[in-house]
C-alpha positions as CSV (number, residue, x, y, z in Angstrom):
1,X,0.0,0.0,0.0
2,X,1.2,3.1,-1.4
3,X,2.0,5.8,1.7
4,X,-0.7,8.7,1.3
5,X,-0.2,12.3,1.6
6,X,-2.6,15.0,3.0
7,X,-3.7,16.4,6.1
8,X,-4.0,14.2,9.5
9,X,-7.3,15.4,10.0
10,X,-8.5,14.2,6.2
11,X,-6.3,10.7,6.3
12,X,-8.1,9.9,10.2
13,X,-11.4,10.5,8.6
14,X,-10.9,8.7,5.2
15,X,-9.8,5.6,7.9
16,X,-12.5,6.0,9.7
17,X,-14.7,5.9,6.7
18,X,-13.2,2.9,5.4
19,X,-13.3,1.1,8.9
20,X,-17.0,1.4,8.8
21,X,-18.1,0.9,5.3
22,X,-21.2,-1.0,5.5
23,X,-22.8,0.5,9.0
24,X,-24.9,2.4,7.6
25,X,-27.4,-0.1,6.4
26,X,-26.6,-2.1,9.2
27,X,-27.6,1.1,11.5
28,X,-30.3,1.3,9.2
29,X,-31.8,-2.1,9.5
30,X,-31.2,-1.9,13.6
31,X,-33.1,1.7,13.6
32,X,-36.0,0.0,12.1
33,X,-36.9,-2.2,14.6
34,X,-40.2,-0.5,17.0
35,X,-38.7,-1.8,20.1
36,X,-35.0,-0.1,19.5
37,X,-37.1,3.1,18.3
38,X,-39.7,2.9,21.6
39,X,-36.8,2.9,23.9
40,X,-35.0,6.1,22.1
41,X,-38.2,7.8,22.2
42,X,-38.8,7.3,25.7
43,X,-35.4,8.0,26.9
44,X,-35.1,11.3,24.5
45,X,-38.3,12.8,23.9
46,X,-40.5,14.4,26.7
47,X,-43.6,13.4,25.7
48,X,-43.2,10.2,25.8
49,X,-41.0,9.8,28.9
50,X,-42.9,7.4,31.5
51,X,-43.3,4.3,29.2
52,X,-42.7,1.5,29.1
């Protein structure tokens, strides 16, 4: 692998990018599930605060 130039900033997040190629959908799919999005709601939004 050919040594890359450019900022540190830039060459972290182009790692970081590579490192999690793929979460996305996979935070997708998770995201979609009612019982991961019920406890979010509860534990972030007032209204909804109480439930269980």
């Amino acid at each position: 692998m050919d040594r890359m130039e450019g900022s540190m900033e830039v060459l972290s997040a182009m790692q970081v990018t590579a490192d999690t190629e793929g979460l996305d959908t996979e935070c997708k799919v998770l995201l979609h599930s009612k019982e991961v999005l019920a406890v979010i709601l509860r534990d972030t939004v007032e209204e909804y605060k109480g439930y269980s």
